[in-house]
KOLMILO-870398 format. One line per 2 residues: their letters; for each residue x, y, z of C-alpha. Coordinates in steps of 0.25 Angstrom, whole numbers, m for minus. Layout:
<recs>
a	X:Y:Z; ...
</recs>
This chain:
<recs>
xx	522:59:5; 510:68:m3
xx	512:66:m19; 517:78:m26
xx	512:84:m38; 523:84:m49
xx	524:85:m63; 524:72:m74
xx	534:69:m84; 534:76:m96
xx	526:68:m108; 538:65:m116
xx	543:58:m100; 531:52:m99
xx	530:39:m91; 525:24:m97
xx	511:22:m94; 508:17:m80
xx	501:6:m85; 509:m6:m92
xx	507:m8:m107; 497:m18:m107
xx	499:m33:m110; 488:m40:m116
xx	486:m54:m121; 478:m55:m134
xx	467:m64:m133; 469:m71:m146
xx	485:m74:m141; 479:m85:m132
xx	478:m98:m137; 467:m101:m128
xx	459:m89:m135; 462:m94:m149
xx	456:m106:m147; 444:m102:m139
xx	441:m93:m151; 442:m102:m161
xx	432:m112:m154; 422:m102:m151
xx	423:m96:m167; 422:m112:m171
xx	409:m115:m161; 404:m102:m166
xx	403:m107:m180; 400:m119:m178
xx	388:m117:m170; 378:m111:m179
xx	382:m120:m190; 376:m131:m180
xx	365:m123:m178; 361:m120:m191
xx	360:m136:m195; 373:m136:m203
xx	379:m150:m206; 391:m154:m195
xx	401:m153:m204; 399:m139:m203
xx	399:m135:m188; 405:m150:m183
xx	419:m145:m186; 419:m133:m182
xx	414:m139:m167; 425:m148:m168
xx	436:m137:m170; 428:m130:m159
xx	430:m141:m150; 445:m142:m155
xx	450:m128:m154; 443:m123:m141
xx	444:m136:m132; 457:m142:m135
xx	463:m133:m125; 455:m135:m112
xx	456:m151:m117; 471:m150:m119
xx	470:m143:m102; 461:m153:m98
xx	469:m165:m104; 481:m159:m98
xx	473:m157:m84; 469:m171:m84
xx	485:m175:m84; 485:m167:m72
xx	473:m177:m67; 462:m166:m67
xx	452:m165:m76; 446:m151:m78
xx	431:m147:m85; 437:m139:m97
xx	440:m155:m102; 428:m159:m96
xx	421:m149:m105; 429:m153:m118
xx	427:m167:m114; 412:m163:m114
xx	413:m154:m126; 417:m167:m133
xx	407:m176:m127; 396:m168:m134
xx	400:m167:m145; 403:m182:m146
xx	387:m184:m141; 384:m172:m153
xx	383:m159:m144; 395:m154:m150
xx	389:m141:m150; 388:m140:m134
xx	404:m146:m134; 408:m135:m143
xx	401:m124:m134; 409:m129:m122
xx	422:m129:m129; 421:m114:m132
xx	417:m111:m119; 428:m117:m113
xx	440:m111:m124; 433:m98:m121
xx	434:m99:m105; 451:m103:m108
xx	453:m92:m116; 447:m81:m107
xx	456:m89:m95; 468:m88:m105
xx	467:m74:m108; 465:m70:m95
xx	476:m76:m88; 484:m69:m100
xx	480:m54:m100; 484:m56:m84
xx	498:m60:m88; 498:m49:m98
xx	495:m39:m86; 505:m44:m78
xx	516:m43:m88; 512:m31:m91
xx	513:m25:m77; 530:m27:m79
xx	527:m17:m89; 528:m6:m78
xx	541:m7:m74; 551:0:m83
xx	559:m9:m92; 572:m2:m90
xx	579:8:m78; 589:18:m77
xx	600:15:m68; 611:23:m62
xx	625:16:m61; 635:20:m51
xx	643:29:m61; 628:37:m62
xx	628:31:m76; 612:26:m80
xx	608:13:m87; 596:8:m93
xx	593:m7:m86; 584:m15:m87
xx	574:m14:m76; 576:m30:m72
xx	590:m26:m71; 591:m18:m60
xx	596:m23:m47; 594:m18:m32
xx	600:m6:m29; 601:1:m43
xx	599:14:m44; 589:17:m56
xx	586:32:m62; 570:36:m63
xx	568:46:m72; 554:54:m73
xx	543:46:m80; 549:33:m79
xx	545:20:m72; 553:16:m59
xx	561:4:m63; 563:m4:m51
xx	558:m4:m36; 568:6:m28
xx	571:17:m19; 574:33:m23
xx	587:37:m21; 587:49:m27
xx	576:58:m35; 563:64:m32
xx	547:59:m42; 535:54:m39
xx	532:39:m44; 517:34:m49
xx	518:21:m41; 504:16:m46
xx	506:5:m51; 514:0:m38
xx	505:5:m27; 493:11:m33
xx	496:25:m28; 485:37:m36
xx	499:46:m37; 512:46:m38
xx	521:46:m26; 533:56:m25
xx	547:47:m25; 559:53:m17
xx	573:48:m10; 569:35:m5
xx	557:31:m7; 552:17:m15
xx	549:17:m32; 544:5:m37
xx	547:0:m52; 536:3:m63
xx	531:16:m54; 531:29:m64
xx	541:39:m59; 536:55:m59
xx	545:68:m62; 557:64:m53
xx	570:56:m56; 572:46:m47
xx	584:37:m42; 582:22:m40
xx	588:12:m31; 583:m2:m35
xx	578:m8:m24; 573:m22:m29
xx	573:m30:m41; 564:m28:m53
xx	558:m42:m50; 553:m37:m36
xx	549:m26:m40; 533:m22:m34
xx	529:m22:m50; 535:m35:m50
xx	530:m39:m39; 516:m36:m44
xx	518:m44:m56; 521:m55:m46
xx	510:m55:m38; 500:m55:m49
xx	506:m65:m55; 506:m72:m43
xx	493:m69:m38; 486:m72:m51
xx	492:m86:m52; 492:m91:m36
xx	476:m85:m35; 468:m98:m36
xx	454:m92:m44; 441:m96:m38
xx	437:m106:m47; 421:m105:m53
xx	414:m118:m47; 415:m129:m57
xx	429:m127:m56; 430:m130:m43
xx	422:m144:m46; 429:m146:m61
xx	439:m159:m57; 427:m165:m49
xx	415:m162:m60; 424:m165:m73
xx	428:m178:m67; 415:m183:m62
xx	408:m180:m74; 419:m188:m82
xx	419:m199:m74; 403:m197:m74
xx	403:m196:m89; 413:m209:m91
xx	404:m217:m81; 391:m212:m89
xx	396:m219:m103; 403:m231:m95
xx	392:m238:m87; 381:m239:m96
xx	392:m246:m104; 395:m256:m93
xx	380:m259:m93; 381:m261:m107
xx	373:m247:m114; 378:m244:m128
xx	390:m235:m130; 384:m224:m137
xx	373:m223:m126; 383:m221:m114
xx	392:m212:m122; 378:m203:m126
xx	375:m205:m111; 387:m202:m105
xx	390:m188:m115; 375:m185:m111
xx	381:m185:m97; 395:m178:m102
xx	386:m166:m109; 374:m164:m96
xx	386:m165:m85; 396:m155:m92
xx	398:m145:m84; 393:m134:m94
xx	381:m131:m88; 390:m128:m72
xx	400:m119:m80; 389:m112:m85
xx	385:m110:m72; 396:m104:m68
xx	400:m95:m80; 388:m88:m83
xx	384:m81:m70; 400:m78:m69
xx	403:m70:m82; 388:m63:m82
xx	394:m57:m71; 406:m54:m77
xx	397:m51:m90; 390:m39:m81
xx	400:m34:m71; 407:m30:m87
xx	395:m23:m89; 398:m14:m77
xx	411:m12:m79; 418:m24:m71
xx	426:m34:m78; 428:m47:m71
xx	436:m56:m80; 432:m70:m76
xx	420:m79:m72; 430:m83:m60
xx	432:m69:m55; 419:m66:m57
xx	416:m76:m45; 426:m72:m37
xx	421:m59:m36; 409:m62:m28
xx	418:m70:m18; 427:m58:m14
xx	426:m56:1; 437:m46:2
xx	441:m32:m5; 455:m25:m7
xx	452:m11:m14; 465:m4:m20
xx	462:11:m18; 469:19:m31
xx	462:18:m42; 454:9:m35
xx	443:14:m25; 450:27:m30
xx	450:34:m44; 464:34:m45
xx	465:49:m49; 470:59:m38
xx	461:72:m37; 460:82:m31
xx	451:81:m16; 456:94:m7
xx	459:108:m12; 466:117:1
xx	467:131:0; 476:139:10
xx	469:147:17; 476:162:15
xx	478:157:0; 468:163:m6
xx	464:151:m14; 452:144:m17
xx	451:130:m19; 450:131:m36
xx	460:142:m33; 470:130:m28
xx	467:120:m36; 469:130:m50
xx	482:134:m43; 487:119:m40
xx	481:115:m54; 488:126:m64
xx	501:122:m57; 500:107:m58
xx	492:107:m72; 504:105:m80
xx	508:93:m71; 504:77:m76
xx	504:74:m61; 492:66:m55
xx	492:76:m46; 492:87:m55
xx	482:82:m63; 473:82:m52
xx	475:95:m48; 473:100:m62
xx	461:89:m65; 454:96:m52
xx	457:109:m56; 450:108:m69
xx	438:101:m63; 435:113:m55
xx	436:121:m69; 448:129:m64
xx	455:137:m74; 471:134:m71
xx	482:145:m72; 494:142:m84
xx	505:137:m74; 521:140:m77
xx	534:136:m72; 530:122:m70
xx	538:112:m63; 537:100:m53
xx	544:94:m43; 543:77:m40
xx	540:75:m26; 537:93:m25
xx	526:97:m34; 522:106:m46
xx	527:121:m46; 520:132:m58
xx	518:146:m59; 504:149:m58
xx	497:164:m62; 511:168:m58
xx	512:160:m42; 520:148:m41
xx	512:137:m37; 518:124:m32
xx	510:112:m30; 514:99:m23
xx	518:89:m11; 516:99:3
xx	526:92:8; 535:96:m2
xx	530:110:m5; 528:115:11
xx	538:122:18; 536:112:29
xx	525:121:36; 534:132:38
xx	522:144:38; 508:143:41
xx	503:141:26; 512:128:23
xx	508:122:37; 494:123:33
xx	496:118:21; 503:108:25
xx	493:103:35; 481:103:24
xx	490:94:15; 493:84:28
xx	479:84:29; 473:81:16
xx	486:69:15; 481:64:27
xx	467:63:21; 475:54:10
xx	476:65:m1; 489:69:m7
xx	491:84:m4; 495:95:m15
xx	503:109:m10; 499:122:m18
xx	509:134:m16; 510:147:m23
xx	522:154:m22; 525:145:m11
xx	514:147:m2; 505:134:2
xx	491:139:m5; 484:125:m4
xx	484:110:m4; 476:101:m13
xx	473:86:m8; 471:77:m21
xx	468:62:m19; 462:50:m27
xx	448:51:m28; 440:41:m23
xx	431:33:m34; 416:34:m31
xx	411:22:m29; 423:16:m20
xx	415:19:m5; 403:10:m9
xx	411:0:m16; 420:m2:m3
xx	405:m3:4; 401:m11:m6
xx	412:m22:m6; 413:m22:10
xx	395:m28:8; 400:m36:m2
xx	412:m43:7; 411:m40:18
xx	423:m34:21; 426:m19:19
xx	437:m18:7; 452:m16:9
xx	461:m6:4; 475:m7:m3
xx	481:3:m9; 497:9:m10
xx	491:23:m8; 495:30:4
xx	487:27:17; 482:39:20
xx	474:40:6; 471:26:8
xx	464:30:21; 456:39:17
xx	451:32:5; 447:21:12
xx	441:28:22; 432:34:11
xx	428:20:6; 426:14:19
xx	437:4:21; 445:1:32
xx	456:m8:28; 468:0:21
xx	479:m4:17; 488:7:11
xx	502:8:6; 502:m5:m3
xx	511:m10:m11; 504:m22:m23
xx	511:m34:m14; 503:m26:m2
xx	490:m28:m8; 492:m42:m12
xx	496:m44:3; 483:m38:8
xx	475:m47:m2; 481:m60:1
xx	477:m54:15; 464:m52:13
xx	464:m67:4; 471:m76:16
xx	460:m71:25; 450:m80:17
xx	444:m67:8; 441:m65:m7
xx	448:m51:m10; 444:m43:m21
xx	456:m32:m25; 451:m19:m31
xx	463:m13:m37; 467:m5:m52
xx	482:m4:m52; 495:m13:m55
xx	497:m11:m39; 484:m19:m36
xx	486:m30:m47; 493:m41:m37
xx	481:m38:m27; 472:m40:m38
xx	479:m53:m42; 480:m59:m28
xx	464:m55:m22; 453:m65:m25
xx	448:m56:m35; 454:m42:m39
xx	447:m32:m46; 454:m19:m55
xx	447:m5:m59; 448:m4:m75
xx	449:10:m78; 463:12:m71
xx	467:m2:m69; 482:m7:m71
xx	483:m16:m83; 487:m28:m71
xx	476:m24:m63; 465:m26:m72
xx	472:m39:m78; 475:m44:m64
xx	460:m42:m57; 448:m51:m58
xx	440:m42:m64; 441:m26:m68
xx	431:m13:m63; 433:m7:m78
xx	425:6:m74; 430:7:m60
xx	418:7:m53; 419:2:m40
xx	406:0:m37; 407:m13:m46
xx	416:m19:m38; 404:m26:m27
xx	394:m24:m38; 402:m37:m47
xx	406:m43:m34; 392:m44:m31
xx	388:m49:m43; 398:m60:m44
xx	393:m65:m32; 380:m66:m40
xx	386:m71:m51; 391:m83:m40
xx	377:m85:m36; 372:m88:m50
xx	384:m98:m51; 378:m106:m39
xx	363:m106:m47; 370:m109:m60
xx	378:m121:m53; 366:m127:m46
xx	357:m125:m59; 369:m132:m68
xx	368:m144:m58; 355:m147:m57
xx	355:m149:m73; 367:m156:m72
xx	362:m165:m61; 350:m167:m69
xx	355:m171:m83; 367:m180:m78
xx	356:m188:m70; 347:m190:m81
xx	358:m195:m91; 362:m205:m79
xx	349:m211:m73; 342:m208:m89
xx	345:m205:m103; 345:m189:m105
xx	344:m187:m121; 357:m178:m124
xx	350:m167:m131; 343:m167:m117
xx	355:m168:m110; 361:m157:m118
xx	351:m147:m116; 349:m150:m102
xx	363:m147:m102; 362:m134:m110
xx	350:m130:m104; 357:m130:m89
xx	368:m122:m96; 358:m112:m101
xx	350:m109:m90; 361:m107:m80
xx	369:m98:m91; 356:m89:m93
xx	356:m90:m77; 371:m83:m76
xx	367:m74:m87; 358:m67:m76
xx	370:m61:m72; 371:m51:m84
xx	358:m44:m81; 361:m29:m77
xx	353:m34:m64; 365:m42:m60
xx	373:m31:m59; 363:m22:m53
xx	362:m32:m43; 377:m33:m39
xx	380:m19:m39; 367:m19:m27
xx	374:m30:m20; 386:m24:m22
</recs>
């Protein structure tokens, strides 16, 4: 059934915003933050006392509250892990933190205690703002309903109170209360949020509404047809939550090897200080040996390796307007063999406009002639529809005609007087005298025409008479034909489509891009399915999606990615990382570049092992001078830091979007 133009509440009915009040966690209301804080201000002052030659009262406190206030938490995990019988490298790191400042590197001890506060706090607030989102998502859904008791009486209930088979009164600019069936009323209902759909979709006797949707004009009877806890909004909160706790992340490489390396080096470290002591060496040699090997054999130098490439490449993919919001997702990206592209919003702008203007031949109208008519009638409409009858109108510099006597119709159209001609505008199915006379069967055939070419048709009258038919649709966003190219080079597999549009306009869309695979008609479970599809068939998917519909299939892929500008509040908290500016074309182009970001991480890793390799062997089979051992230490860590810095040159990205 084509949408109808119809006109929006007044502004003193005007509905809630469709977006949930936003929920967010201040940074400073984590424990985890206050402490990481409090280290790095402490380090910060301490150091250039240090460096400066003032006496160790001065800076030797401030270390130690440094190592006290940023450390005692990842100890506290770690002692708590070792109950558990496994021994993680955050209390390998403090462990080492400690040991140089009992052989007088208390500076290097007190660099990695920051570093590793930091890194918690970020998890901490991460993991946070995506609770906020999702608590935020319930938001939608009203808080209170109408319902209507046998009597005819009306009660205001909570909405967790409603039971199947109550019957609930929608009025005009209100949210739907509960998932149901019409039985009575006629309106249009922007279901968005649900399934993704540009417009809103005209609600009569019998068909489906879904709670948190925005009802239009219409008044609109209610029977409750499941609980507010299985709800789809519900549901959607469910599957996130789900999803985000049950997806195992790729973990960065000296993760994957932490229990193995952690409890080699202490066993390695413990061995170091015993055996000379069994063969009789002085106790402060062995200790000085065996902290030596604690401070050359600290993984540092390997974390390094890991984290600068990653978060360069985070560092520039901001610059262009991409925000990834880890170093984990950041290698995920460049793993994805699989795309999932949501259409709305998406590889569309999310706007509808007008693409087809049909005069009647024997009308007598120009094109400009029946968009100015069509335009003067809806301009006093708020109607998506109407405003892009008005918005084209304007574009074509079209002066409009002052209209009166204006009313509208849910699930008809707009009627106005216009220069003195009654002009109706609307459904062609509602406003056509099923083709009873030549001029409405030709009408008729030009709208079946352009809604088989997936564009919703608009009926113009005047006094009655078909005079025209305009096709409006959502415009197609620039770049999203060598994007879809570009992804299928990139994974070798062309992208697939899932959207809650209608399948005709799903066709043609895809058409236009180039893929094949369409899958229209979703509901958000129904995009999750098609995921885990796609995930149990061994690939790496990568969601593209912007609304609250797309969240759960965002949550559930190997990496889910959410356009900025008209991003849901849950989408953008739910996805991996976040196209701020909405260009697609940057989509391959930081998918490329993680996979050179990968590439470095290999160099870096078999440049930190050589050093490593070399400096434990020389403290073993010889005696390697600390300072020695420190800077050969510090000078691995600098060189494959300055390597992962690479990344941030403007080449880098030039580079990926090629390859991309």
């Amino acid at each position: 059934m084509p949408t109808t133009l119809i006109e929006r509440p007044a502004p003193s009915a005007a509905p809630r915003p469709d977006t949930a009040p936003r929920r967010r966690t201040r940074v400073f209301a984590l424990p985890e933050a206050r402490w990481a804080a409090a280290a790095t201000v402490l380090f910060l002052i301490a150091l250039p006392l240090q460096l400066t030659g003032a006496p160790a009262w001065a800076w030797g406190p401030l270390y130690a509250l440094t190592y006290a206030t940023g450390g005692w938490e990842p100890a506290w995990a770690g002692l708590r892990a070792l109950r558990e019988k496994t021994l993680d490298v955050d209390l390998l790191m403090i462990v080492a933190a400690l040991g140089a400042a009992a052989v007088g590197q208390v500076m290097d001890g007190a660099l990695l205690i920051v570093i590793f506060a930091t890194s918690g706090a970020l998890e901490a607030l991460a993991t946070a703002r995506t609770a906020d989102s999702v608590r935020g998502l319930l938001d939608l859904a009203p808080t209170t309903a109408t319902r209507l008791l046998d009597d005819g009486r009306e009660e205001s209930v909570p909405t967790e109170r409603l039971a199947v088979g109550d019957t609930v009164l929608v009025r005009p600019g209100e949210r739907i209360g509960a998932d149901g069936r019409v039985l009575d009323g006629a309106s249009e209902a922007d279901q968005a949020t649900i399934t993704g759909e540009p417009l809103p979709v005209a609600k009569e006797v019998g068909d489906e509404v879904f709670a948190g949707t925005l009802n239009g004009t219409g008044a609109l009877r209610v029977k409750v047809e499941r609980d507010a806890s299985d709800s789809v909004i519900a549901r959607i909160v469910a599957m996130v939550e789900e999803a985000s706790e049950t997806k195992a992340p790729t973990q960065l490489f000296i993760e994957k090897v932490e229990q193995r390396y952690s409890i080699g080096m202490v066993i390695a470290t413990l061995a170091v200080f015993a055996v000379p002591l069994a063969f009789g060496a002085a106790v402060t040699g062995s200790l000085l040996r065996a902290m030596t090997f604690m401070i050359v054999a600290s993984p540092c130098a390997v974390v390094l390796a890991t984290m600068p490439p990653l978060l360069s490449a985070i560092a520039n993919a901001g610059r262009h307007g991409v925000l990834v919001k880890s170093a984990v997702v950041m290698e995920r990206l460049g793993q994805v063999d699989g795309v999932a592209l949501d259409k709305t919003g998406t590889l569309t702008e999310g706007t509808p406009r007008v693409t087809d203007l049909r005069p009647l031949t024997g009308s007598g109208l120009t094109e400009d002639g029946l968009l100015a008519l069509a335009a003067a009638a809806e301009h006093p409409s708020e109607h998506p529809l109407a405003r892009a009858v008005v918005d084209a109108a304007r574009t074509r510099g079209l002066a409009l005609a002052a209209a009166e006597d204006f009313s509208s119709t849910p699930g008809i159209g707009v009627t106005a007087t216009v220069d003195g001609r009654a002009v109706a505008v609307g459904a062609p199915a509602r406003l056509l005298n099923s083709g009873a006379d030549t001029v409405s069967a030709r009408a008729a055939a030009i709208a079946a025409e352009l809604e088989t070419g997936g564009r919703t048709a608009v009926l113009v009258e005047v006094d009655g008479v078909p005079v025209g038919v305009l096709g409006i649709a959502d415009r197609l966003r620039p770049d999203a034909a060598a994007t879809v190219t570009a992804l299928t080079a990139l994974t070798g597999t062309a992208p697939v489509l899932l959207t809650g549009d209608n399948p005709r306009a799903a066709a043609r869309l895809a058409a236009e891009v180039g893929i094949t695979d369409v899958r229209a008609g979703l509901l958000p479970q129904d995009k999750v399915t098609a995921v885990q599809e796609q995930e149990r068939a061994g690939r790496k998917v990568l969601v593209l999606g912007d609304g609250v519909n797309d969240a759960p299939a965002l949550a559930a892929a190997h990496i889910g990615v959410a356009m900025g500008r008209a991003g849901s509040d849950l989408a953008l908290e739910t996805a991996d990382a976040v196209i701020v500016r909405d260009e697609l074309a940057t989509v391959p182009a930081v998918v490329a570049l993680s996979r050179r970001a990968r590439s470095f991480v290999v160099q870096n890793l078999a440049i930190a092992s050589v050093f490593i390799s070399a400096l434990v062997v020389w403290d073993l089979v010889a005696t390697l001078p600390l300072p020695l051992g420190v800077l050969g230490h510090e000078g691995s860590t600098v060189i494959v830091g300055l390597n992962g810095l690479r990344l941030l040159r403007e080449a880098a990205w030039t580079r990926a979007r090629a390859e991309g």
